[in-house]
N, C-alpha and C positions, 0 to 999 in steps of 0.2 A: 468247670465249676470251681466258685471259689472254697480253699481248705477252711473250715471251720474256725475262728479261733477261741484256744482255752485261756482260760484265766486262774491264774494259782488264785487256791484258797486262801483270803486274808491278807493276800499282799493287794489286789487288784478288782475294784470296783467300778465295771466302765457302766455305763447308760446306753440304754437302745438305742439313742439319737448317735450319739457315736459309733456304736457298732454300722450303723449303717450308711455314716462317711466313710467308714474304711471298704464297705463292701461296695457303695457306688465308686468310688474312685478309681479300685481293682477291678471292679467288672466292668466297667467302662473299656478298660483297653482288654482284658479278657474277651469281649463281647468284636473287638475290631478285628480280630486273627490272628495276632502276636502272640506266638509262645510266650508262653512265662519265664521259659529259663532264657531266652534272648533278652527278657525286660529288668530293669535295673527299677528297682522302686525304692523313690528315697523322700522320707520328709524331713524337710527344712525347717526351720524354727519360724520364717514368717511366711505370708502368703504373698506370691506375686502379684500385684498388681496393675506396677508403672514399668515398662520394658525398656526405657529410653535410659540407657546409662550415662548419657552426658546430663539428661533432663533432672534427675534425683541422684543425690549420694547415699542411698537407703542399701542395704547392702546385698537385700534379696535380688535386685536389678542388678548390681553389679557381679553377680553370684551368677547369673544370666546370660550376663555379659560373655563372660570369663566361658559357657558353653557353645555359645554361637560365632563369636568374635574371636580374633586373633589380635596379638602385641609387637609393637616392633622388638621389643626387649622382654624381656620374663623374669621376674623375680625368683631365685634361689634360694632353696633354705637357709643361707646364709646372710639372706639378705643385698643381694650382689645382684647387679640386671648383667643378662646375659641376653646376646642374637637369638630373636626368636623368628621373627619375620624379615630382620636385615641380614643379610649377607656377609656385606664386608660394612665396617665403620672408619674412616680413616678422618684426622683430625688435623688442618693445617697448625705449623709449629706455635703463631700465634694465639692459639685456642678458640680461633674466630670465625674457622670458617670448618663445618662440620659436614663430609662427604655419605651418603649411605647409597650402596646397591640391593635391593630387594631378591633374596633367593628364586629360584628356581621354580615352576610349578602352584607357585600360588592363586587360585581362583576363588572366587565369589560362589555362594552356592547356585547362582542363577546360570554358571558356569564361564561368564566373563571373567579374565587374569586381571587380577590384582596391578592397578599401574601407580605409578609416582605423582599421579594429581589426584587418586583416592585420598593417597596419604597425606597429600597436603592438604586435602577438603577437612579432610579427619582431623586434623591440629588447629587449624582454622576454628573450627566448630567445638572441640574442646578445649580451647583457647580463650573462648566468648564465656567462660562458664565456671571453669575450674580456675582456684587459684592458681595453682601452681602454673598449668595454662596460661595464663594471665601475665605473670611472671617472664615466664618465658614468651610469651609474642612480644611483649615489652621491649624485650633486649635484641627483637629476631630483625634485622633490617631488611632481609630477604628471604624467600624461602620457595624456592622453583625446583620444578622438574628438570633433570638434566637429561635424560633418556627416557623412555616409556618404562624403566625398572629401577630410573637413580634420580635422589633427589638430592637437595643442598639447604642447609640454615646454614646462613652470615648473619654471626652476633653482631653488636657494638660494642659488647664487653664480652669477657667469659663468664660462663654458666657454667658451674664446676658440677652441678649436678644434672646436666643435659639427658646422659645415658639412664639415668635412676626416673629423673621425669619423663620419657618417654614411655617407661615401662611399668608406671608405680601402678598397681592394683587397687588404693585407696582413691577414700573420696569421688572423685570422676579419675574412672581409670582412661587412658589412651587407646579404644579400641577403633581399629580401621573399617571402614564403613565405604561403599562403594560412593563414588564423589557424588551420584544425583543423588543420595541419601543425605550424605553430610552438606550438603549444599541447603540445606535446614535451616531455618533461624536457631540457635538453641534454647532461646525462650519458647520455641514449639516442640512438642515431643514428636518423634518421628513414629511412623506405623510400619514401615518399611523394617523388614527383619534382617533382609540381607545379610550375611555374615560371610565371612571365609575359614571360620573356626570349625573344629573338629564334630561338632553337630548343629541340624538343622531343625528350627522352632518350628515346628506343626501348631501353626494358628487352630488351623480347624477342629484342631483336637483341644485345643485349651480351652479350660471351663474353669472359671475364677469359683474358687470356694472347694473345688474337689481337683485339680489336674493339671498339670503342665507336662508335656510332652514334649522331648525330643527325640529325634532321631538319628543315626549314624552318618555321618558324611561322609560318603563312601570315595568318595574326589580328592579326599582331603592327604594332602602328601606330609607327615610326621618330619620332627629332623628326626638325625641319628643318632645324637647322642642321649641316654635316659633319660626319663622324666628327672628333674629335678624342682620339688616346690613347682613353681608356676612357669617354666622353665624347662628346656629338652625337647622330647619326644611326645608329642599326646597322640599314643595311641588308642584307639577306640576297641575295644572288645565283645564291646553287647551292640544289639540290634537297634536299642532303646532304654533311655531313660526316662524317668515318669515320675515328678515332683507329686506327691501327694499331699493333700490338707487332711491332717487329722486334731481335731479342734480339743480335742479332750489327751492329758499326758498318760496317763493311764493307760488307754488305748492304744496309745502311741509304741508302751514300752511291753506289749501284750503283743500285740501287731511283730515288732521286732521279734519276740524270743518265739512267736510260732511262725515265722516265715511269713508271714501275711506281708511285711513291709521288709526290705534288707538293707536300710540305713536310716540310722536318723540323727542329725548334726546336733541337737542340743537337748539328749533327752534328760527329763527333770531331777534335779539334784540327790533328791527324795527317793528317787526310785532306783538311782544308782547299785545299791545294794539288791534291787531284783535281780537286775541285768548280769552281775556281778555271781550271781546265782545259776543260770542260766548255761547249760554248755552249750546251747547254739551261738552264744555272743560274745562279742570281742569288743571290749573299751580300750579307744589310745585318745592322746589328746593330737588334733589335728594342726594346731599352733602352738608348738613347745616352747613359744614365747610368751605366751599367756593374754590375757585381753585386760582391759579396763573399763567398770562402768563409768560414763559421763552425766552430770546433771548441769544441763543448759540451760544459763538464764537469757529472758526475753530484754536484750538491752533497750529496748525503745519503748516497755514495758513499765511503768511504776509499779513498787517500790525498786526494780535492778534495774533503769536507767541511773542510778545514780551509785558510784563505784563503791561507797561505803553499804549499800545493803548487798552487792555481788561479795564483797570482802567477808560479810557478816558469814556467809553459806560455807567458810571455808574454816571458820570455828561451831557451825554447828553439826557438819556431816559427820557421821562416828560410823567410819568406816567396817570396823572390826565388828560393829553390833551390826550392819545390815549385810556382812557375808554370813554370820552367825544367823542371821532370824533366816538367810534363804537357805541356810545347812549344807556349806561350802566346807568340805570337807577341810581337818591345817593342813594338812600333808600340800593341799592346793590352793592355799591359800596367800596373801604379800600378805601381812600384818598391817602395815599401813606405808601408803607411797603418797606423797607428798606433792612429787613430781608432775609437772606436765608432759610428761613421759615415760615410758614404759618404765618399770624396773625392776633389774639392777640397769641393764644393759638392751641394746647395741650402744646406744650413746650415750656417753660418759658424762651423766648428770644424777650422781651418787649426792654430787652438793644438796639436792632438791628431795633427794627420797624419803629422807628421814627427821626432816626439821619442820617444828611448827605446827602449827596447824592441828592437836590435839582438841579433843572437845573442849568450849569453854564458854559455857552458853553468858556468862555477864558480861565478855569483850564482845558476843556477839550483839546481843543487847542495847551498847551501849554505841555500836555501827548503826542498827539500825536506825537507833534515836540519832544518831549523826546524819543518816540518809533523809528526815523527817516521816518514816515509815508510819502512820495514822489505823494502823488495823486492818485494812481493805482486804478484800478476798486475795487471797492466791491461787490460780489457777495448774495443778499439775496433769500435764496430759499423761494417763497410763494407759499404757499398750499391754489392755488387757490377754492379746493371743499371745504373749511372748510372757513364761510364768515366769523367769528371773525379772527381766525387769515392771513387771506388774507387781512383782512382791517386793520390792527393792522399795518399788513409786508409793507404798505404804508406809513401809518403814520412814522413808521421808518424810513425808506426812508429819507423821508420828513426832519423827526430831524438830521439822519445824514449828510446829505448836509448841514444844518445852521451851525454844525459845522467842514465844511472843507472839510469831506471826500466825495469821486464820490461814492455815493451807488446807486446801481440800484435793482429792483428787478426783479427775475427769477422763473414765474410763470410758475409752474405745479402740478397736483393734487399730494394729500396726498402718495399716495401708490410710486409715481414715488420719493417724495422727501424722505421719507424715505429707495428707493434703493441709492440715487445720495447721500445722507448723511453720509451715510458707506463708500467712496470710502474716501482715504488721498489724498491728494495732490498728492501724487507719484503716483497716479493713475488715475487722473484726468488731462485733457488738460488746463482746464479753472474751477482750484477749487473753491468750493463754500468759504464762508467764515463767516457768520450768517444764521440760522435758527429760524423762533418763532415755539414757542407749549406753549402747557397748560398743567399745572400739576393740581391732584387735592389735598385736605389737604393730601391724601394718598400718594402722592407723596414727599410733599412737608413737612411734619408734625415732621419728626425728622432726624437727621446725618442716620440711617436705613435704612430709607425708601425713601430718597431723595439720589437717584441715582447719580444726576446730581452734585453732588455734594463729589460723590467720585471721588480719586485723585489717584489711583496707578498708580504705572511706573512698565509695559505699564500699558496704561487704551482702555479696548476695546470698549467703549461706545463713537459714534461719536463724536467730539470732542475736546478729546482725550487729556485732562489736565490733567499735572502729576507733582503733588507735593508733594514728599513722609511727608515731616511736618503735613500737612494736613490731611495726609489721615491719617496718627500715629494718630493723634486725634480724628479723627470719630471713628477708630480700639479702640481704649481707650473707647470713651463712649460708644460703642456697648457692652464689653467684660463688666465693670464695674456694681453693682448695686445700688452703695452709691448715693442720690439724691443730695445730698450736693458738691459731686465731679461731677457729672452731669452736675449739672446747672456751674458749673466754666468752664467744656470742654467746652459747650454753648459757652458760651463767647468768647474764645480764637479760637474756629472756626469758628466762623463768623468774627472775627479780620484778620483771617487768610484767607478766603474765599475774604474779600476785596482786599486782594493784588493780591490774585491767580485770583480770576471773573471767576469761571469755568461757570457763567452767570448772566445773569442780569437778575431783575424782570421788564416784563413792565406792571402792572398792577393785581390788585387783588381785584375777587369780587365773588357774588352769582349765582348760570345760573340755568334758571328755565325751567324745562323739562316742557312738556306738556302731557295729555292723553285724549282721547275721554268716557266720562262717563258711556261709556256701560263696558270699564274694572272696576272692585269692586277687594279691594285689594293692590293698588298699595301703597306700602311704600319708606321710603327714605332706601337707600342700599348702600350708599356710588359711586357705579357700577350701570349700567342698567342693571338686571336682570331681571326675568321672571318667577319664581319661586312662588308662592300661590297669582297668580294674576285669577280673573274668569273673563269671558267674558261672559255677558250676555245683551242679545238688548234688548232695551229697547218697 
């Protein structure tokens, strides 16, 4: 039977239709024979939808990814890829030709071992899709099996970031895929779950709108040395995990402080102070790097096909008032960041953080009249299940009506804006024309790993800004390993990003997950993961 939940007086006003997603979703696996103390019950901030991590860069699939799948490299809390799934890495002196042996005991859940042409189907097919990807086949002139557990890339140049792109958890992460899987077009999503990761997707059990389940990889062989971030050791501890939909926040942070739920990755800003209250629960922040909202214009779009109305978005965003209307606490908050990257830090673009770009609604104004902007609708997609940036996607609203333009916004959940977001123009009756999202410093932390911020012609990431200058320069710092030449590309692409605005920042700050005290174990991971967490009641 499921435990009742209470709701403090005055803080907490949920509705019966929510009370009874929380109870269909727990009695769901209550109801299949799984203790509760073996089950991990966690809600995420969006709902699953699309399972194909090379298919979408949406971050709930790549959240997915990260439990089923395994990395040749693992990112660190330091931000450092480390052997996750390779072995040994050895590098000929010319930086050209790149050797890897695959560890020991690696199998597929279907219990086939892991070979050196999965891994090459796998880069293959993340190759066809991801920038970075892209990138790197670019420069790859070969890339074969050498043993059934060792493979080989031969550049034609060096790629100073090879180790970092094999590993990087943004965007389309590198997750290894059994070769008849990856053997996919990646214009087709695969259905095949196959993974070698530390759990197993139970189709059968998933139910869009109330559930996602995995389960324990019992096969699954850890390294040895500790979890680090995305990186070490994933050891499994509970029986099962179990993504729940809880559509209402309320509920959600009601669900936490009486045990009904024991994690949840973005509970509402607003309610912090219940939580806060509460001595079954524990708030830390899961990325001590902090995140960034993004607001992406539609470049094939009018009026932001033409560079002077993108421009105009970066004198009216007033950053400081939409972490203020979502009640982002200062202690957590950037004041305002400038940059098309994180800040202060990992990358040294302190020149970018603090220049510019204050509100100024007559220079924007007078962009637009440069763009010949004529009044027409503006279409913003908000993703009404995610209450930061559904609150965020008003406030914009808000700012771009003061200055001039008709914005409206066009509310629907996460999974529907992420289909309507792929569609161009040419495919759409009534195209959209801004999106918000949130990047995290993984996202957003260097030219690599900030997707959003690559520029080829084409560019297939919604969009769809294409500046080949630009993107020459990201291409350059990626390939490069002089720090000194580094930090000067810094410069000149973020110079260059102001005139292109493949987007705008609308704020940046800390988000502090929550858990219920009966899990021991839980660390910061960059990612929600699930990996050497125990569960035990107290």
């Amino acid at each position: 039977m499921i435990r009742s939940i209470l709701f403090p007086k005055d803080t907490l006003k949920p509705c019966i239709a929510s009370i009874w997603f929380v109870a269909t979703a727990i009695g769901l696996a209550v109801a299949s024979g799984t203790a509760q103390g073996q089950t991990l019950y966690a809600a995420l901030s969006t709902e699953l939808k699309i399972l194909d991590p090379v298919y979408t860069t949406a971050s709930i699939t790549r959240n997915h990814g990260f439990m089923i799948y395994d990395q040749l490299f693992g990112i660190d809390l330091d931000g450092q890829p480390r052997p996750q799934m390779v072995e040994t890495h050895t590098v000929r002196d010319d930086g050209l030709v790149h050797s890897f042996t695959l560890r020991d005991g690696l199998r597929f859940h279907d219990g086939q071992p892991v070979r050196a042409t999965d891994v090459i189907a796998s880069i293959r097919r993340w190759g066809e899709r991801d920038s970075t990807g892209k990138l790197l086949l670019r420069v790859t002139e070969k890339l074969e099996a050498v043993a059934p557990n060792a493979f080989r890339i031969k550049l034609s140049e060096p790629f100073g970031m090879l180790r970092f792109a094999l590993g990087k958890p943004s965007g389309s992460a590198l997750f290894i895929m059994p070769e008849r899987v990856a053997n996919t077009p990646a214009s087709e999503p695969i259905t095949d779950m196959t993974g070698s990761g530390p759990f197993i997707f139970k189709r059968d059990e998933w139910r869009q709108g109330y559930k996602v389940v995995y389960e324990k990889n019992r096969h699954y062989i850890p390294r040895d040395e500790p979890a680090d971030g995305l990186a070490g050791g994933k050891v499994v501890k509970v029986d099962r995990v179990e993504w729940v939909t809880i559509p209402d926040p309320n509920i959600t942070v009601a669900a936490l402080a009486n045990g009904e739920v024991d994690f949840v990755e973005s509970p509402s800003v607003d309610l912090i102070p219940v939580l806060e209250r509460s001595p079954n629960v524990e708030l830390y922040v899961i990325n001590v790097r902090g995140q960034s909202g993004w607001l992406r214009p539609n470049h094939l779009a009018e009026p932001f096909d033409h560079p002077a109305a993108r421009q105009a978005l970066l004198y009216i965003i007033d950053q400081e008032e939409i972490l203020r209307a979502l009640g982002i606490p200062k202690e957590d908050a950037w004041p305002h960041c400038a940059s098309y990257f994180i800040c202060p830090l990992p990358v040294r673009h302190e020149h970018g953080a603090h220049l510019g770009f204050t509100p100024d609604l007559n220079k924007a104004r007078a962009l637009l009249e440069e763009a010949g902007y004529n009044g027409g609708p503006v279409n913003i997609l908000q993703p009404t299940d995610i209450l930061t940036t559904s609150q965020a996607s008003l406030v914009i609203v808000h700012q771009l009506r003061k200055a001039g333009i008709n914005a409206r916004a066009v509310p629907m959940d996460w999974g529907t804006l992420v289909a309507r977001r792929a569609k161009k123009p040419s495919e759409d009756s009534e195209p959209w024309h801004l999106f918000p999202t949130i990047a995290t410093s993984l996202d957003a932390g260097n030219p690599l790993t900030n997707f959003y911020i690559s520029t080829p012609c084409p560019n297939s990431i919604p969009g769809w800004p294409c500046d080949e200058k630009l993107e020459s320069l990201r291409q350059e710092w990626i390939r490069i390993t002089d720090p000194a030449r580094k930090h000067l590309l810094e410069e000149h692409i973020t110079s260059r990003a102001r005139l292109v605005v493949p987007y705008v920042n609308w704020g940046q700050w800390q988000a502090r997950t929550a858990y219920n005290k009966v899990l021991k174990g839980v660390q910061p991971s960059l990612v929600p993961v699930f990996w050497n967490i125990e569960k035990k009641e107290s």
